[in-house]
LUMVOZA-846321 format. One record per residue: x, y, z of N, C-alpha, C, O in turn. Coordinates in steps of 0.1 Angstrom, whole numbers, padded with zeros to 4 digits, always signed. Layout:
BEGIN
XYZXYZXYZXYZ;...
This chain:
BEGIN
+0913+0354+0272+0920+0344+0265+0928+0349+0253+0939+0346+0251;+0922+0359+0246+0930+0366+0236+0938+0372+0239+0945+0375+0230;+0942+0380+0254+0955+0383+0259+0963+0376+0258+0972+0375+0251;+0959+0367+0268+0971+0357+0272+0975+0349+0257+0987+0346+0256;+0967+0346+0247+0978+0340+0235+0984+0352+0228+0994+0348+0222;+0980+0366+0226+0987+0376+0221+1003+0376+0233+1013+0379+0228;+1002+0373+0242+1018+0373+0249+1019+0361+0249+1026+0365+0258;+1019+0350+0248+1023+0335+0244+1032+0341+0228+1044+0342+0227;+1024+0344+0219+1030+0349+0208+1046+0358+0209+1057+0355+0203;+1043+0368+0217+1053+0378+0216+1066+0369+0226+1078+0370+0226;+1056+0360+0235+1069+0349+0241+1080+0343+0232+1092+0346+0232;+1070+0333+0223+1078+0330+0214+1091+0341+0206+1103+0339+0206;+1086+0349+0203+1093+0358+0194+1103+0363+0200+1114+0364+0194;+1102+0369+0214+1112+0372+0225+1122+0366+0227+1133+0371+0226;+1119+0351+0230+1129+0337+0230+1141+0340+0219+1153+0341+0220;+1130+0341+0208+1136+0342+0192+1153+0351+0188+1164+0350+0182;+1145+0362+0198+1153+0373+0196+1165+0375+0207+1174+0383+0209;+1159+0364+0213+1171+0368+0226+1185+0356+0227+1196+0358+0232;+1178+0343+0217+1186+0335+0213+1198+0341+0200+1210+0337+0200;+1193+0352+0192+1203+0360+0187+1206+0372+0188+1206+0381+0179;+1209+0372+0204+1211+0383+0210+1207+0395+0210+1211+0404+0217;+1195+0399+0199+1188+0411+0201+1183+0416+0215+1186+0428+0217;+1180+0412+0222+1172+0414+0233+1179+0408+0249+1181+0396+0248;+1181+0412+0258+1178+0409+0269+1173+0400+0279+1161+0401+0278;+1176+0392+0287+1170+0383+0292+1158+0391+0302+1148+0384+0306;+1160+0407+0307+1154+0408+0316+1138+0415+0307+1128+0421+0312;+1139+0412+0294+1127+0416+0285+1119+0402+0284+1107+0401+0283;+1127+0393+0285+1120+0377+0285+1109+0375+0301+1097+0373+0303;+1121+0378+0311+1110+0380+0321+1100+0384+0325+1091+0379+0332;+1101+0401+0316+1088+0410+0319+1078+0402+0309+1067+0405+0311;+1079+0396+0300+1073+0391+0291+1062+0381+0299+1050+0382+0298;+1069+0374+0307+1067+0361+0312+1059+0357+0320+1052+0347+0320;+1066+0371+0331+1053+0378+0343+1043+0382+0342+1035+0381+0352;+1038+0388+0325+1024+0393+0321+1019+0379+0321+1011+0377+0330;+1021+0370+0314+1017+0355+0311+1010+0354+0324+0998+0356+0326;+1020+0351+0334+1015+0344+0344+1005+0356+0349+0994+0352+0353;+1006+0368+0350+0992+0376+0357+0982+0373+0347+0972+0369+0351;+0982+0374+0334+0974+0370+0326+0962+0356+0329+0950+0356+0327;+0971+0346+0334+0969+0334+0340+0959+0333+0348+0948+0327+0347;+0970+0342+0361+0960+0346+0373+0941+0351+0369+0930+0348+0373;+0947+0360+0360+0930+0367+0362+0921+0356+0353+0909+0356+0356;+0924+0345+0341+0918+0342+0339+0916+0329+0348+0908+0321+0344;+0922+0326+0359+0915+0314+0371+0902+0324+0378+0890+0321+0380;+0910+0335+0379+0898+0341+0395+0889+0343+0379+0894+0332+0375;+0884+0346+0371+0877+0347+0364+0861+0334+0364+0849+0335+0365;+0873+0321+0361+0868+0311+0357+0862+0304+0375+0853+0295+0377;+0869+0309+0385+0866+0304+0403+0850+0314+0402+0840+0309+0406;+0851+0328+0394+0840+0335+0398+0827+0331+0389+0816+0335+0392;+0831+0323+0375+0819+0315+0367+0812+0304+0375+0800+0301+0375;+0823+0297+0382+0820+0285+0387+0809+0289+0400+0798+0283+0401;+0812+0300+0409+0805+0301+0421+0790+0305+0410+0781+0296+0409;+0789+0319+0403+0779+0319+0398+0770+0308+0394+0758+0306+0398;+0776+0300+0387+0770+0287+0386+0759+0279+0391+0749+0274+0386;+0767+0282+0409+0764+0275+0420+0750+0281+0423+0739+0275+0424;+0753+0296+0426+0742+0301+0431+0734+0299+0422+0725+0292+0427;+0731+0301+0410+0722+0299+0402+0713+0288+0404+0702+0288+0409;+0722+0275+0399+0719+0262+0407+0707+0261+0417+0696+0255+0416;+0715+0272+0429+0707+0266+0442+0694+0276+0441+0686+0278+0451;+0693+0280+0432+0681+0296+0430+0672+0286+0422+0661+0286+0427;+0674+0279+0413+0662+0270+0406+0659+0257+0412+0650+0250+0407;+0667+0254+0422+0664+0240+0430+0671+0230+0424+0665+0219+0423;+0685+0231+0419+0695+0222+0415+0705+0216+0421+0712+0224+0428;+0708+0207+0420+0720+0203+0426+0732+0218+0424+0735+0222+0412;+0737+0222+0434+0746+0230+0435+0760+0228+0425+0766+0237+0418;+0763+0213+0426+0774+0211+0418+0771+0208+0398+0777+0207+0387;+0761+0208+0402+0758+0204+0386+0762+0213+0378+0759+0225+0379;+0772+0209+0366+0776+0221+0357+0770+0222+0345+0768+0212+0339;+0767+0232+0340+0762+0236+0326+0770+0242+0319+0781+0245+0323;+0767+0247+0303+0772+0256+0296+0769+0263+0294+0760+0261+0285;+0772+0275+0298+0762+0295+0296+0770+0299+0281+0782+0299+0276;+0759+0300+0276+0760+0307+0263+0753+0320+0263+0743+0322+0270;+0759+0328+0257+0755+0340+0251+0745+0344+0241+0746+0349+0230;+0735+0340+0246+0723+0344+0242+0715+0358+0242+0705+0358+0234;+0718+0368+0248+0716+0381+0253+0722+0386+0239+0734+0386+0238;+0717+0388+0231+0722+0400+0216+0712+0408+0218+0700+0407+0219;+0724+0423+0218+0714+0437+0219+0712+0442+0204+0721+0443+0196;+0694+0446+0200+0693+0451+0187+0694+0464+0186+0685+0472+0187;+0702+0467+0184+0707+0483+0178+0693+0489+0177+0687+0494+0187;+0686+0489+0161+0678+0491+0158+0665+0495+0168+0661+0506+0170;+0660+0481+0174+0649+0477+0182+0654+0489+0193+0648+0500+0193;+0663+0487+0200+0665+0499+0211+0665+0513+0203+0661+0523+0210;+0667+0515+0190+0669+0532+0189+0655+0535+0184+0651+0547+0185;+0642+0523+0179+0629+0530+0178+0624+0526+0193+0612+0530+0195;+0626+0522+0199+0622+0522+0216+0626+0536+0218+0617+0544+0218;+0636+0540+0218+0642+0559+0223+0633+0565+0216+0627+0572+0225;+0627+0568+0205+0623+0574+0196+0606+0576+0194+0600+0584+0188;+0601+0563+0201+0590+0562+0204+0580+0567+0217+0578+0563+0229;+0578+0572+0213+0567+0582+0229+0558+0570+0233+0549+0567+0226;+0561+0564+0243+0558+0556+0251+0548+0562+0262+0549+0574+0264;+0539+0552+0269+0530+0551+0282+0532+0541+0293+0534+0529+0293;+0530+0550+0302+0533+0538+0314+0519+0531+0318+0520+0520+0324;+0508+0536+0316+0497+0526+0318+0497+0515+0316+0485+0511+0319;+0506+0504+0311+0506+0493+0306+0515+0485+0319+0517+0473+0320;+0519+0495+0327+0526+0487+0339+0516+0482+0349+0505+0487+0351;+0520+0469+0355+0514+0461+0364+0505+0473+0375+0493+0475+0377;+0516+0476+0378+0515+0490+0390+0505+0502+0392+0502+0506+0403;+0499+0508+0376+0492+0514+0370+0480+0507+0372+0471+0514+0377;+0477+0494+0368+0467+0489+0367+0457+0484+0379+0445+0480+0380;+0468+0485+0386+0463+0480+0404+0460+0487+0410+0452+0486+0419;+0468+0499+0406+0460+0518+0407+0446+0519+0405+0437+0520+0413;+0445+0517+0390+0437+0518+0386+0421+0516+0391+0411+0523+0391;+0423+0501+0394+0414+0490+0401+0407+0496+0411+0395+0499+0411;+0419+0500+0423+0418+0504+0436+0408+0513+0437+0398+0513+0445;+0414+0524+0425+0401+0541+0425+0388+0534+0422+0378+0537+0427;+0389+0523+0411+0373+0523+0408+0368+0510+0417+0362+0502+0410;+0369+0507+0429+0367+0501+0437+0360+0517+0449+0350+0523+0452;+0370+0515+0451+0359+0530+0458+0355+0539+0457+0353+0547+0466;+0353+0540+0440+0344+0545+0434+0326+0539+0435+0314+0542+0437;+0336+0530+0434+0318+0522+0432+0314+0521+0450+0303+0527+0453;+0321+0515+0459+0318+0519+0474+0312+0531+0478+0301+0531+0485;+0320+0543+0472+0309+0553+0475+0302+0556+0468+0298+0567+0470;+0296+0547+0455+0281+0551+0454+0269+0542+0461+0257+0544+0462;+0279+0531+0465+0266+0525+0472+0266+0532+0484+0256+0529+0489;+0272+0540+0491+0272+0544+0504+0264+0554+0503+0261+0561+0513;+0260+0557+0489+0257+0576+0488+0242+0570+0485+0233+0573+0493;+0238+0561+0472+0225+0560+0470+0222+0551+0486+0210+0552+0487;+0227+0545+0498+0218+0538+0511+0211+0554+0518+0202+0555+0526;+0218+0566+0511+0211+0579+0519+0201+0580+0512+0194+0587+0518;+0196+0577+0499+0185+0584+0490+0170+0579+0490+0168+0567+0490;+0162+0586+0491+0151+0575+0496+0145+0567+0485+0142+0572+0474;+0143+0556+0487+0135+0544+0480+0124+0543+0474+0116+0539+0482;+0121+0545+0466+0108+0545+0460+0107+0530+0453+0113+0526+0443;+0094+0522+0462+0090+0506+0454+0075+0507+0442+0065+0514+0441;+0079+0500+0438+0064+0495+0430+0066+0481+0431+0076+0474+0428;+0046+0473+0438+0042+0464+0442+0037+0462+0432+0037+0471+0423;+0030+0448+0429+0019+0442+0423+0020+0429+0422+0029+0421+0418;+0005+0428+0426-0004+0414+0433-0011+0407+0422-0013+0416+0413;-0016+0396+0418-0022+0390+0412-0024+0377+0416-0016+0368+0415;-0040+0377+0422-0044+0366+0429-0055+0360+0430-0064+0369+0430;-0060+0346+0430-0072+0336+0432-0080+0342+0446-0076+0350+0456;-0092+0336+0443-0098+0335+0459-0110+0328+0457-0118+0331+0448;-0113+0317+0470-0125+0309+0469-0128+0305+0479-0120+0298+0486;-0145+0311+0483-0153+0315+0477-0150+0327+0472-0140+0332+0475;-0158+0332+0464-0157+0342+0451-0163+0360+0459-0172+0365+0453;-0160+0363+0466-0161+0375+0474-0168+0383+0463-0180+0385+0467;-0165+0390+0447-0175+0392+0439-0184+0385+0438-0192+0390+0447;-0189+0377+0433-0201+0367+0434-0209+0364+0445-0216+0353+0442;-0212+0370+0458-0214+0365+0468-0210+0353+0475-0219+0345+0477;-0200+0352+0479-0195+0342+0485-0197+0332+0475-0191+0322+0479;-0202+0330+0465-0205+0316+0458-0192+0304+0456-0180+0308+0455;-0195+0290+0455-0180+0281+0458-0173+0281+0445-0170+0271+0439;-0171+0295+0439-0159+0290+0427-0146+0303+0430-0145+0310+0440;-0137+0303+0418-0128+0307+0421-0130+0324+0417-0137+0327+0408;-0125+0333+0423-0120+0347+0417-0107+0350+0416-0097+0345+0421;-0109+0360+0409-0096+0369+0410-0093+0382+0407-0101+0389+0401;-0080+0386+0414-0082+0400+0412-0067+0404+0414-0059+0395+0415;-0062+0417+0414-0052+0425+0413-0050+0435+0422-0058+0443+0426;-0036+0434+0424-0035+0450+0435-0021+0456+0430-0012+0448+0428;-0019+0464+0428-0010+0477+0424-0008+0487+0439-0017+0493+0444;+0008+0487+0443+0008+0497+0452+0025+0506+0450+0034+0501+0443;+0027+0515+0456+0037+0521+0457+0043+0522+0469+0035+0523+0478;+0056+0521+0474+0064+0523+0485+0072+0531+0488+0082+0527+0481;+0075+0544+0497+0086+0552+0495+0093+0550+0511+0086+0555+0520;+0102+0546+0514+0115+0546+0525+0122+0558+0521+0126+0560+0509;+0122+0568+0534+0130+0576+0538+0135+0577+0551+0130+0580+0561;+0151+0575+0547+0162+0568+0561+0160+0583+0571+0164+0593+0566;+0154+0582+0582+0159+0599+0588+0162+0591+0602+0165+0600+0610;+0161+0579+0608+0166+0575+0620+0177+0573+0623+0182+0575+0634;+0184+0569+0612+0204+0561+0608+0205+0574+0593+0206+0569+0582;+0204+0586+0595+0206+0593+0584+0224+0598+0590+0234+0595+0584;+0224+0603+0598+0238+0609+0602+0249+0596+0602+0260+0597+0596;+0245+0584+0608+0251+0574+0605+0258+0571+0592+0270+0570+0589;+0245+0571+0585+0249+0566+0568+0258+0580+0560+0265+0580+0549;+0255+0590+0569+0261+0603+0559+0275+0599+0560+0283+0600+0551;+0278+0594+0577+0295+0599+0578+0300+0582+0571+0311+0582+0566;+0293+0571+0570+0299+0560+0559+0299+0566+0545+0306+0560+0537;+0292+0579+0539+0293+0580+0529+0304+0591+0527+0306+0596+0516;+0311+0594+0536+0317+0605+0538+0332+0599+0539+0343+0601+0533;+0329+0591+0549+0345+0583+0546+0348+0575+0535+0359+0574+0530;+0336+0569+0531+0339+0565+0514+0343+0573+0503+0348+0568+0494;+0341+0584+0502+0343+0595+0495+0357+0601+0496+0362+0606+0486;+0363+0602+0511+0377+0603+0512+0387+0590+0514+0399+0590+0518;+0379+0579+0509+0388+0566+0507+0392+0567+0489+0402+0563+0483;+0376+0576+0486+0378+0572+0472+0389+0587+0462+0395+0588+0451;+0386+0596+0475+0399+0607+0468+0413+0604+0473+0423+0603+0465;+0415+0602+0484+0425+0593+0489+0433+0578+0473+0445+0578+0472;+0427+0572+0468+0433+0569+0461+0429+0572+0451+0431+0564+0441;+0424+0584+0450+0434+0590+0433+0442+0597+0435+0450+0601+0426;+0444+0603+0449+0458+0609+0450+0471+0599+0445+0481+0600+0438;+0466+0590+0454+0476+0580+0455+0484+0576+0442+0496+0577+0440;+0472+0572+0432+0473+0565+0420+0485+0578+0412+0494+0577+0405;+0477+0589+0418+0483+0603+0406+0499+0604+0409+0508+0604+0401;+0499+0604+0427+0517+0604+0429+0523+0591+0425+0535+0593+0421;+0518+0578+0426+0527+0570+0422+0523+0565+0402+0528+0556+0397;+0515+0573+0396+0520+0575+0380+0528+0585+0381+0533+0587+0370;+0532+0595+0389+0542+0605+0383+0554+0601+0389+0563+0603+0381;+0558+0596+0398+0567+0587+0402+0570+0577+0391+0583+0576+0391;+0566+0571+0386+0568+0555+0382+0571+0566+0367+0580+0561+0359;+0565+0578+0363+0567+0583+0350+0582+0593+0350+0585+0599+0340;+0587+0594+0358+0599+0600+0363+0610+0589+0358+0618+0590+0350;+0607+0581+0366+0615+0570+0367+0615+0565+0352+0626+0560+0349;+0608+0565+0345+0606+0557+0330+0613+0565+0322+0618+0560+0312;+0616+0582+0326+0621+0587+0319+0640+0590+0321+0649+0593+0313;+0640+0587+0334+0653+0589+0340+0663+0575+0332+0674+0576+0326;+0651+0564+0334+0656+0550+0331+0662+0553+0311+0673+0551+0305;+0648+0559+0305+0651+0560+0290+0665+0568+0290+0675+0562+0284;+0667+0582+0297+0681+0586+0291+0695+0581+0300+0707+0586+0300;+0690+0572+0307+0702+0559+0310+0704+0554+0302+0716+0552+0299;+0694+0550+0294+0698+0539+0281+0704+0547+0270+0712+0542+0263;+0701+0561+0268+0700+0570+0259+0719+0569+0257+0725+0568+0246;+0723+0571+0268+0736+0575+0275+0744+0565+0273+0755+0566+0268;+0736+0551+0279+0743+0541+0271+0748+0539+0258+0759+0535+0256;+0739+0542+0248+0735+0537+0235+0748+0544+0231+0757+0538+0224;+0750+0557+0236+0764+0564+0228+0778+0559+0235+0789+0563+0231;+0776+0551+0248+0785+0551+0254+0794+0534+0249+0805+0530+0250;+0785+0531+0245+0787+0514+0236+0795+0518+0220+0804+0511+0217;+0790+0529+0212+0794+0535+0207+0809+0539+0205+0817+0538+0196;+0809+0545+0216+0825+0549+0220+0831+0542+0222+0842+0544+0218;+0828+0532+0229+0836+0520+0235+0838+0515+0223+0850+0516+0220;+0833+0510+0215+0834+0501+0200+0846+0508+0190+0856+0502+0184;+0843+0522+0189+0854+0526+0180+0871+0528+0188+0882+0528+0182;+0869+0528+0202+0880+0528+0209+0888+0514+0206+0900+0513+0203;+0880+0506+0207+0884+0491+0207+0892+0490+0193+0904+0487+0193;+0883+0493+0178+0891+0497+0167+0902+0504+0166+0911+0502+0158;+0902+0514+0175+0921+0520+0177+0925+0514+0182+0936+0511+0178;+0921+0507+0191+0934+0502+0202+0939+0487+0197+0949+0481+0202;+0932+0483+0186+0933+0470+0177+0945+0476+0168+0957+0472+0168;+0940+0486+0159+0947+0491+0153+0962+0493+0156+0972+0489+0149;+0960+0501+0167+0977+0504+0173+0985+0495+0179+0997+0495+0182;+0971+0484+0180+0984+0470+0185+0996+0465+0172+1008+0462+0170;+0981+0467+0162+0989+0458+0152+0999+0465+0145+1007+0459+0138;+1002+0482+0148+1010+0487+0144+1024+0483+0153+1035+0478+0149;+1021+0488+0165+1031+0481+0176+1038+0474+0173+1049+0477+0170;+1031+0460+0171+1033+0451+0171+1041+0446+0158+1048+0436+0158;+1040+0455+0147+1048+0452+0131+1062+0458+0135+1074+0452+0135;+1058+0471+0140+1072+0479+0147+1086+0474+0156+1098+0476+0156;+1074+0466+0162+1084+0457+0176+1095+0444+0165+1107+0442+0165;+1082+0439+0158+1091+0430+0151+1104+0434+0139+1112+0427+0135;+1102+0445+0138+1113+0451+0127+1122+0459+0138+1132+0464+0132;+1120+0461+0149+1132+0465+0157+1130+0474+0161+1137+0476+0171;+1119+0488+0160+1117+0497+0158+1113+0502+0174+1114+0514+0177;+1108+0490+0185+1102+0491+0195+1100+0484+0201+1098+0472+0198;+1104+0493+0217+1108+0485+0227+1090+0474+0233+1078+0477+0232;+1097+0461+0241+1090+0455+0245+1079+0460+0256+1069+0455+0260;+1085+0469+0257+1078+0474+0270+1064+0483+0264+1053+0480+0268;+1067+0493+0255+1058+0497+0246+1047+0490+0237+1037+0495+0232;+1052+0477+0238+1043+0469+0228+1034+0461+0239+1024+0457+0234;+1035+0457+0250+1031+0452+0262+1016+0462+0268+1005+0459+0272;+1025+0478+0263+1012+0486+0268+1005+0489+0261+0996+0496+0265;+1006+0486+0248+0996+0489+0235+0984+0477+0239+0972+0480+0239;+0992+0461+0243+0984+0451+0249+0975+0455+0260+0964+0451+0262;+0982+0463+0267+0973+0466+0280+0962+0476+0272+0952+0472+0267;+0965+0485+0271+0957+0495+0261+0941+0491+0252+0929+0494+0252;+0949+0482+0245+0938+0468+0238+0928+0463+0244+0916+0463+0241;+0936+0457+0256+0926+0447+0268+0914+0454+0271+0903+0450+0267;+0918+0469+0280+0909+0478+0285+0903+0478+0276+0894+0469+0276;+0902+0487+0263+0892+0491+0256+0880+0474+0254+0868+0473+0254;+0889+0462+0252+0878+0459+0253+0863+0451+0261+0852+0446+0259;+0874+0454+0271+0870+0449+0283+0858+0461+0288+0847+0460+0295;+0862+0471+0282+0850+0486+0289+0841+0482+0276+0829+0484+0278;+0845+0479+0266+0831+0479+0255+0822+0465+0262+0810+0467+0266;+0827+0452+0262+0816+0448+0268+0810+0447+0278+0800+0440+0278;+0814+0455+0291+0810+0463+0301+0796+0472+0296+0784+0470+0296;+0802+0481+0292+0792+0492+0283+0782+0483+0278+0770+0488+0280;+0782+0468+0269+0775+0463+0262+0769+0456+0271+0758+0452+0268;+0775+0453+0282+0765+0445+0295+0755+0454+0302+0745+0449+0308;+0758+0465+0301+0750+0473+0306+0737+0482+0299+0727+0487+0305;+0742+0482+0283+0729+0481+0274+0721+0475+0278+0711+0481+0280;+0720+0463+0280+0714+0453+0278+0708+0455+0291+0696+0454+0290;+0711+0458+0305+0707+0454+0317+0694+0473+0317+0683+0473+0322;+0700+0483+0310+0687+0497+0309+0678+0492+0297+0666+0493+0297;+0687+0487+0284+0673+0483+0274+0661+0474+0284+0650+0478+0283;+0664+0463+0292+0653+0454+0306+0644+0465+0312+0632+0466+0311;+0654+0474+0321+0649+0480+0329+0638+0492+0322+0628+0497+0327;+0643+0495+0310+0629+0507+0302+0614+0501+0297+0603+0507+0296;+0621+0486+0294+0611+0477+0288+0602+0478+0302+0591+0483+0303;+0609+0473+0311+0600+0470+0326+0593+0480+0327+0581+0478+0329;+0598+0496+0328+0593+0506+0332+0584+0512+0323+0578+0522+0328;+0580+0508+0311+0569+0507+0307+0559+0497+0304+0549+0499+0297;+0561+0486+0311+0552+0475+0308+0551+0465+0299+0543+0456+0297;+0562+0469+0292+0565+0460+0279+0573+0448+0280+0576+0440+0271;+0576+0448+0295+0586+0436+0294+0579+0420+0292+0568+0416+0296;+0587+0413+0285+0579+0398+0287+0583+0389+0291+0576+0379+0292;
């Protein structure tokens, strides 16, 4: 939209200058033509807001046609992102890690029950009990009592090879995922770090883009003083506009894309909310 009224402007002024013969009618044209592509891109612009819209829409269970207003709510914190870079981070805090986690001490604990069913059992009993007639007393009709204390030892040797090779496959269920766990934390810690100097890369690339935009601002407005004092042609001041556009069309590109590795680092460490 700030194109197209920066050449609305220079329309007028063109008109201006061409009504006292400074200029050319075929400089009014080329003027005229930017307008209308100017035009153009901001319809396919606003046809590609509207479809987004739609899909959106139909992703939360809305009426498809229902329109809303998207605001820009997405502000990236400078700050917040450069002590995220700067901070030595852990991935244990990922979902992923934690289900790792679980898994190992899950068959951890499996093979110790599998290992103590091989070990033999040792019980201790004890009895405490009435009886009438009174077997001390000679049979006499009252009550007695008495106590028994005993010990029990189970040793498995009939289902011993059985129980070895359950304890045996538990044991490589239970190294089996800590391999597992070990290659997918060094995977997932790869990736956390690949992800950080994406953002890293970003952070200076938003950077550049922002001071570009300040030249290219700058040299419009120089252009643009030049053109009106005579100094320069239409065509030159057209590409200072183009010039302009780009830069800032790549900064908030750049700045759409901060925002989409600042998510994905948060995610890759667990921090996302």
């Amino acid at each position: 939209m700030k194109h197209l009224d920066l050449l609305k402007e220079i329309e007028k002024d063109v008109e201006n200058y061409l009504k006292e013969g400074l200029i050319t009618s075929n400089q009014l044209l080329m003027i005229r033509s930017k307008i209308n592509q100017a035009q153009v891109d901001i319809f396919k612009a606003k046809n590609g807001l509207s479809v987004q819209k739609q899909l959106l829409n139909q992703k939360i269970g809305r009426d498809i046609q229902q329109d809303f207003t998207v605001e820009d709510s997405l502000k990236a914190d400078f700050e917040v992102i450069q002590n995220i870079l700067n901070t030595q981070l852990s991935i244990d805090s990922r979902p992923e890690v934690k289900l790792l986690e679980q898994k190992v001490l899950l068959n951890k604990n499996l093979m110790k029950v599998t290992q103590a069913d091989m070990m033999p059992q040792l019980g201790l009993t004890a009895n405490y009990f009435f009886v009438n007639p009174n077997p001390y007393k000679g049979l006499e009709d009252e009550f007695g009592d008495d106590y028994a204390l005993g010990l029990s030892l189970k040793i498995p040797l009939f289902h011993a090879f059985e129980r070895y090779n359950k304890r045996q496959s538990a044991l490589l269920q239970y190294k089996s995922a800590q391999l597992e766990m070990e290659d997918n934390r060094n995977l997932l810690y790869i990736e956390a770090i690949y992800t950080s100097n994406q953002l890293k890369e970003q952070f200076m690339q938003v950077e550049a883009a922002r001071k570009n935009v300040e030249l290219a601002r700058e040299n419009l407005r120089i252009q643009t003083d030049m053109f009106h004092e005579g100094m320069l042609k239409l065509s030159d001041l057209t590409e200072a506009q183009t010039m302009w556009l780009k830069a800032e069309t790549d900064y908030y590109e750049a700045y759409a894309n901060l925002l989409i590795y600042h998510a994905k680092l948060r995610k890759s460490y667990g921090i996302l909310q």
